[in-house]
C-alpha positions as CSV (number, residue, x, y, z in Angstrom):
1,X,-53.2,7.1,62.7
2,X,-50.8,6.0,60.1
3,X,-47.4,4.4,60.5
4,X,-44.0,4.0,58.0
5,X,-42.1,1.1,59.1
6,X,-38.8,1.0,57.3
7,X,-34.9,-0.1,57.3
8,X,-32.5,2.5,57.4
9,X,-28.3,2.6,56.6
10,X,-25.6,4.2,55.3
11,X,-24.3,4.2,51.7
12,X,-22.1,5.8,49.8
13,X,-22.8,8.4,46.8
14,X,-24.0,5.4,44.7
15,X,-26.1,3.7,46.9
16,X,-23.2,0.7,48.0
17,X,-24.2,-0.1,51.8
18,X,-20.8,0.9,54.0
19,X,-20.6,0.1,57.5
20,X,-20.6,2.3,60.5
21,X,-17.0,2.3,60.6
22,X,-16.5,3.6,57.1
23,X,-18.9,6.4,58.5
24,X,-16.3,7.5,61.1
25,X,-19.0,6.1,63.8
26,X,-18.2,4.0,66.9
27,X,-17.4,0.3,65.9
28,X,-20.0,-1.9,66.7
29,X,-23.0,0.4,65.3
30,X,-25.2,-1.4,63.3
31,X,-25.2,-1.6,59.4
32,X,-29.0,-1.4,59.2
33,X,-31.1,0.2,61.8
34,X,-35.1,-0.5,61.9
35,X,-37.6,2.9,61.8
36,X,-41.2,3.6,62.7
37,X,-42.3,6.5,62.1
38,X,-46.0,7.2,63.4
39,X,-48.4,10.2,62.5
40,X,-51.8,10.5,64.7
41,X,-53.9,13.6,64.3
42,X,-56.4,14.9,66.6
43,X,-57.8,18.6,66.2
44,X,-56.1,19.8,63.7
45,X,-52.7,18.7,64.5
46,X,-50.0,16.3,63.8
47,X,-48.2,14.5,66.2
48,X,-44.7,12.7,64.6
49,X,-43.2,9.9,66.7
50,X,-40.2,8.3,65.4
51,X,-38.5,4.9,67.0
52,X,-35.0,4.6,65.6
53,X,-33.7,0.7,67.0
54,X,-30.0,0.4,66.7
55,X,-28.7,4.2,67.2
56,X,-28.5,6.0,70.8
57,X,-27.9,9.3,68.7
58,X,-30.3,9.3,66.0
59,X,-33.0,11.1,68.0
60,X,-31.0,14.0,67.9
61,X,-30.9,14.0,63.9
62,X,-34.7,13.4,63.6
63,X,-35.0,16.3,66.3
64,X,-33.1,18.6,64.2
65,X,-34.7,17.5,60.5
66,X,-38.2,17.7,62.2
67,X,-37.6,21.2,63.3
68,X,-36.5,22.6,60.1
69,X,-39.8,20.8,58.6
70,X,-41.7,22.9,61.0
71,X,-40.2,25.7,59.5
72,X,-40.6,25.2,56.3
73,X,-43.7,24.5,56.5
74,X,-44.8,27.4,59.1
């Protein structure tokens, strides 16, 4: 199994962290968000499980940019 464990947030085009707020998202949302991302494979396959801490609707975004990588990659 390996695992990515990183900090995620929002910036603008040149990298300046912006708030949530600044984003047009719902006050309160946090700046930075912690991510693991974990890959175990077993015959032949990859299973992807990401934990996104800090925003209820990121699993929809890493639904959607997981199944365009699936077909890319198909």
């Amino acid at each position: 199994m390996e695992r990515l464990v990183f900090t995620d947030g929002m910036s603008d085009a040149e990298g300046n962290l912006m708030t949530a707020e600044m984003m047009g998202m719902p006050e309160g949302t946090p700046v930075s968000m912690d991510v693991t991302v974990t890959f175990a494979h077993a015959d032949g396959k990859t299973t992807v499980t990401v934990s996104h801490i800090g925003h209820e609707s990121a699993g929809t975004g890493w639904e959607q940019a997981l199944d365009k990588l699936e077909k890319v990659l198909a």
